[in-house]
N, C-alpha and C positions, 0 to 999 in steps of 0.2 A: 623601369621601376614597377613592383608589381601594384597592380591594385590592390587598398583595402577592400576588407569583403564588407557587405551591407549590412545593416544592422539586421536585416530579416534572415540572410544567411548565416549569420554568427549565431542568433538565436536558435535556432535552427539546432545549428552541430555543437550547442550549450545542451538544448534540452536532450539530444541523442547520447551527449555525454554523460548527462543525470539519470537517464535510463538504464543506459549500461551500469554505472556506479551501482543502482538500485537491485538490477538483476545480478549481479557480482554479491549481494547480501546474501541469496537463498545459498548460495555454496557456504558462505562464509558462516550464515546459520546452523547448516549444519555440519560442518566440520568443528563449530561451537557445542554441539550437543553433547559428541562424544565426552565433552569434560564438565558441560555447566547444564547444571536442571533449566528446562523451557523458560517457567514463569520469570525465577532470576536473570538467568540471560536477558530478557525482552526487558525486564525494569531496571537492570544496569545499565541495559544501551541507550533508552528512551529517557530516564532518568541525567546522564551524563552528558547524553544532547541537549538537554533544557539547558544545564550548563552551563554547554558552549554557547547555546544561542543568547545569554544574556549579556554579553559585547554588543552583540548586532543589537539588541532591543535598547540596548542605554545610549549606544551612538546616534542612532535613527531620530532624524528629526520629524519624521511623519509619523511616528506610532500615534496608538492611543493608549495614554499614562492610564496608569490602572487606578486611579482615585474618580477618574472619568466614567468607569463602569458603572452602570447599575446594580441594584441588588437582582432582579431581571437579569441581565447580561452575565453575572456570579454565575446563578443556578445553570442559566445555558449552557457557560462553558464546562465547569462543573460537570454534566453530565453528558458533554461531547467529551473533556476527558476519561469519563468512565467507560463509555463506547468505545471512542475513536481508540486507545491507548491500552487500557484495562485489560477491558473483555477481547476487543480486533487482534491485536497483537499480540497477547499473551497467549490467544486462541489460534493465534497462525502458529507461533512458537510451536505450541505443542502438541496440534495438528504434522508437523514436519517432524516430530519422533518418529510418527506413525507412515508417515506419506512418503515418496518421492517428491521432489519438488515438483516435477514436469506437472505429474498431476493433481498437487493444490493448485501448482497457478492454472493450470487448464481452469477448475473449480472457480475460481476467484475472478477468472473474469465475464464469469455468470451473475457475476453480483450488477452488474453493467444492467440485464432484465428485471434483476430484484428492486433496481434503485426506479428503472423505469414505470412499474407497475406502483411499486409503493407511491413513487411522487403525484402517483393522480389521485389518491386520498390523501395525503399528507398535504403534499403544495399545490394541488390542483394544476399538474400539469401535465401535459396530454400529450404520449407518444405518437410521431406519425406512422405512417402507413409502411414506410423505409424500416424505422425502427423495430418495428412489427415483423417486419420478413425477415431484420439481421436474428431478432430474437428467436425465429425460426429456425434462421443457419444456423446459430450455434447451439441450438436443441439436437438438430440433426448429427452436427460434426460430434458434439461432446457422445452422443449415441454413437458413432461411427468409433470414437477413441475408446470405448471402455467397452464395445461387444466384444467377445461373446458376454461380459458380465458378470464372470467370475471376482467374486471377492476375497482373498487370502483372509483368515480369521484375525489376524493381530492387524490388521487394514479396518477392519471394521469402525471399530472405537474411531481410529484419525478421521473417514468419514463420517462419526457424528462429530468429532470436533469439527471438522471443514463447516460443517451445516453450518454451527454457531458462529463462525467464521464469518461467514457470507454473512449470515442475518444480519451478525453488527456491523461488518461493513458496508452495509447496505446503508443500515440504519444510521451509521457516525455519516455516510455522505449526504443523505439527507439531513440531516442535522447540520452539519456543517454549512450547506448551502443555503438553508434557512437562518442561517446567522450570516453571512458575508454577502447575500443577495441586499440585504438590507444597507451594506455599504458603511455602516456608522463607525465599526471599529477594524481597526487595522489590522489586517492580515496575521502580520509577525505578533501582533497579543494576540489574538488567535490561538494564534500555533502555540506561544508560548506558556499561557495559563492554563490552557487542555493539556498540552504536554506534560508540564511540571504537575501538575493534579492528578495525571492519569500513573503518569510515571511511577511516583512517589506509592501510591496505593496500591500497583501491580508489585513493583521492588516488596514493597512489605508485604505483601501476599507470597510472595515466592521465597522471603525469608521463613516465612510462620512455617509453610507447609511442605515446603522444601528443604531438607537435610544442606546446610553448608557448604559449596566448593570447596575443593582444593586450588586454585588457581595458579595456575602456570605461566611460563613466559608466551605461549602460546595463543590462551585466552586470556590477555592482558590484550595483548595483541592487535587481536580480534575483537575484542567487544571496542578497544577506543579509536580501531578504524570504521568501524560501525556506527557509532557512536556522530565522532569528530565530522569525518568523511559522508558514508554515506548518510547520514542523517544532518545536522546539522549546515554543514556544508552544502549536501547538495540538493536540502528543501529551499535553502536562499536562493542558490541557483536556479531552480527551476523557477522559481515566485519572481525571479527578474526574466526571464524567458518570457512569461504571460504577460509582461506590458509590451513585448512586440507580437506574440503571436496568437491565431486566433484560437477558441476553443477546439474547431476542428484540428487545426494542424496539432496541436499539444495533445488531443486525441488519437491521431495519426503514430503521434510517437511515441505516445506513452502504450500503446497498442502494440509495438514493438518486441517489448519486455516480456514476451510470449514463446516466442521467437527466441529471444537472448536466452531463456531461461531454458530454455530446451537445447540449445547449444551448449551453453558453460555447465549445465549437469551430463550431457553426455562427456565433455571432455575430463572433466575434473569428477564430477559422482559416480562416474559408470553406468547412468540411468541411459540403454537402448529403446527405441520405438521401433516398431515395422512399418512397412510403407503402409496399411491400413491406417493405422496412430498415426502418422505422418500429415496422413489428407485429411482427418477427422479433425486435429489440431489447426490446421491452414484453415479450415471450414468455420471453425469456432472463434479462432483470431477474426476472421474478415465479421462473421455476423454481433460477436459484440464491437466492434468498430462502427458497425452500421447503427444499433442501438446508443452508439455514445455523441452522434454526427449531433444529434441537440442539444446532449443534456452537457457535452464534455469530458474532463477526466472523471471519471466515477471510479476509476480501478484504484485500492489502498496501495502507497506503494512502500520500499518494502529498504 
């Protein structure tokens, strides 16, 4: 008879699973583009996950019922969903017109430094010495991936989109962790008041300014595997994985998705690296890894 596996190992190859699902998005994004505008795209998917997720929030016998909220706790989330949702996501959206995947997420998981520096004005909390030198590595590696430094002109723009990018993800993870450090309200309201508020505002943004889809059986598809699947599905997933595992290891894995996303674009985008990129990318993976051993997942996932 075999053995059951332990609840740390199943954890374990859950959260590896919700990585991969996660990193299976940026192909799925943009093989999305070629038919649905950025901004719609990102408030269809985010929007349709609120959704789904409102089975999970009405069965749950732990949430926190939203008559329980504050007018305090309104405005917070309120404007983690304008961050977290809004501006993070519709800004990775269409940043990835412009970008290869490989390198936004190279970019993105810079946000790892951004969130560290920020948190010691914001929540007064103080990178160590460890974090300091990964911030180092991956100064260096991200230097070692984009020398010599040439920039393609139609590249340009998606780098300042990335910028904006990173700022709000920086800034939605702070934010966020200044609301659930606090312990009062339940995760999944959390998730699903920002959600549904971020959603809803990005979707009608991207209708005002964005010309109509066509939609296809294709991005139908696509957006409600996105949607159902990697969102929905496998933000629950993951949020049960963190009652077994610790911040580092969820760090450890979710650090992964660097790695995956440089595989599944090479195989499926055609995005090549040379062995230079190769090692700059390794470099950059290990030192934001080192910068997240404190603070946790900081990286938006996707």
């Amino acid at each position: 008879m075999q053995s059951k596996l332990s609840p740390r190992v199943r954890a374990i190859l859950q959260a590896l699973f919700v990585t991969f699902l996660w990193s299976t998005s940026w192909v799925f994004i943009k093989f999305g583009l070629d038919d649905i505008p950025p901004l719609t795209f990102a408030g269809l998917r985010y929007f349709l996950a609120f959704l789904a997720l409102i089975p999970f929030y009405a069965r749950s016998n732990s949430i926190t019922p939203l008559r329980n909220l504050s007018r305090r706790d309104w405005w917070n989330l309120i404007g983690l969903g304008l961050v977290y949702y809004t501006i993070t996501q519709g800004s990775q959206f269409l940043a990835l017109v412009y970008l290869p995947a490989i390198t936004l997420s190279l970019l993105l998981n810079g946000t790892a430094i951004v969130v560290a520096v920020l948190g010691i004005f914001l929540l007064r909390e103080y990178p160590t010495w460890l974090q300091w030198m990964g911030s180092l590595l991956f100064i260096g590696g991200a230097l070692l991936f984009f020398y010599p430094f040439v920039m393609p002109t139609r590249q340009t723009i998606g780098y300042l989109i990335a910028a904006v990018n990173i700022l709000a993800t920086s800034m939605s993870s702070i934010m966020g962790r200044g609301i659930n450090r606090q312990a009062r309200i339940h995760p999944l309201t959390v998730t699903l008041v920002s959600m549904g508020i971020g959603s809803i505002i990005l979707l009608g943004i991207g209708l005002v300014v964005e010309s109509l889809p066509s939609f296809n059986l294709r991005s139908w598809i696509i957006i409600l595997w996105l949607a159902v699947v990697n969102t929905a599905f496998a933000f629950t997933l993951w949020n049960l994985t963190l009652r077994t595992l610790s911040a580092m290891e969820s760090s450890v894995i979710n650090n992964t998705m660097l790695i995956q996303i440089t595989i599944l674009a090479w195989l499926f985008l055609g995005e090549t690296l040379t062995w230079i990129e190769i090692i700059g990318l390794i470099l950059a993976a290990l030192g934001a890894l080192l910068v997240q051993v404190r603070f946790g997942n900081s990286q938006v996932k996707s």
